[in-house]
C-alpha positions, -999 to +999 in steps of 0.1 A: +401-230-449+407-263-426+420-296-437+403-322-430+423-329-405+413-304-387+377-305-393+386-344-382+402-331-350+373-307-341+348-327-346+359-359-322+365-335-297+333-316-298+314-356-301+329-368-273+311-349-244+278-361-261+285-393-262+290-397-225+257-375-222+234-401-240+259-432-228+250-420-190+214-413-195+211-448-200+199-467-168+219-498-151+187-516-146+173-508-186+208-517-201+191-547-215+165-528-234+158-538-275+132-525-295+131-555-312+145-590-310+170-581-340+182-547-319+212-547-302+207-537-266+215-505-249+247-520-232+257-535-266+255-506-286+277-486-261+302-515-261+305-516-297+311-478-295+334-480-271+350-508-292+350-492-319+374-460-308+396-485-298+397-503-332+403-466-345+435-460-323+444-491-331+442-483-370+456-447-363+487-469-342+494-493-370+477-488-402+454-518-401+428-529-378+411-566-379+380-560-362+361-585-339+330-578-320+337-563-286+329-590-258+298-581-236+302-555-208+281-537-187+273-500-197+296-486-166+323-504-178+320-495-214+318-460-205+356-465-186+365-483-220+354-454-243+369-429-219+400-448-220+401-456-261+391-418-265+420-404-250+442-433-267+430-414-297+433-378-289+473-384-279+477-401-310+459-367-326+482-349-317+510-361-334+490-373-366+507-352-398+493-349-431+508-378-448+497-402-418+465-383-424+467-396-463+483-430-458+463-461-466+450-480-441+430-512-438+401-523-423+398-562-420+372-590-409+383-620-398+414-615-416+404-605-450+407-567-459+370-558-461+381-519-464+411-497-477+408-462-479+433-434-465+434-431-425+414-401-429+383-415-448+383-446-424+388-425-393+355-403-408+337-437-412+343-446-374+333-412-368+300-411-384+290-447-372+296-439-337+272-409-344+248-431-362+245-462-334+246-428-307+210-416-322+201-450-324+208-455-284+193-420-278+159-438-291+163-461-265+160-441-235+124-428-232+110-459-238+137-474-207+126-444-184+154-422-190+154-388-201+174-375-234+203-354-229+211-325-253+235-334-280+232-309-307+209-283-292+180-289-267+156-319-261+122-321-249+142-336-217+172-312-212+170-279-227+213-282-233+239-259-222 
């Protein structure tokens, strides 16, 4: 049976292709797109993504994090940012053990601890929110022009790989 760890491991590595899938399909000249006044834009959700893998090396780096929202950038740009925070967490995979794995970490807003769980939970957390705001993004694209790519199996758009 795996650890979670492993599962952990697995699983960002198999997410990260489909990210860039959905974070590419979305047009320069739509990046602006909300459903709604209260949405966050295409180009803001992919910054906060991209944000948010850095705030998880970060935490994986030095067991605490204070987050801050991600200043504005253009979805290109966030793409080279989650690209580059990405890989800041896979070396850092690497040489994760079991006890780093279990060691507490904490997850702070404007300076007050707002979360404290082990590394692994949090790094879950990041995980499934990044999926979450990724399905929220790949709602955006049809109604911006854009076709959606395949993430876990075909789409009316892309019948996958």
């Amino acid at each position: 049976m795996k650890s979670a760890r492993e599962m952990f491991v697995e699983s960002f590595r198999a997410e990260r292709p489909k990210f860039l899938r959905v974070f590419e399909a979305v047009p320069a000249a739509e990046a602006g797109y909300r459903p709604h006044p209260r949405s966050n834009s295409a180009s803001e959700i992919v910054t906060m993504i991209a944000g948010e893998w850095g705030d998880a090396a970060t935490l994986m780096e030095h067991g605490r994090v204070d987050y801050a929202p991600p200043p504005a950038a253009g979805v290109r740009d966030s793409i080279t940012l989650f690209q580059k925070n990405a890989a800041a967490i896979e070396k850092r995979l690497d040489g994760l053990s079991d006890a780093a794995w279990e060691k507490k970490a904490q997850f702070a807003m404007g300076g007050n601890v707002a979360w404290e769980a082990p590394l692994g939970d949090m790094l879950f957390g990041f995980l499934f929110d990044a999926i979450h705001h990724r399905g929220q993004l790949s709602t955006y694209l049809r109604p911006m022009g854009a076709k959606v790519p395949s993430i876990y199996g075909p789409s009316a758009d892309d019948p996958g790989q």
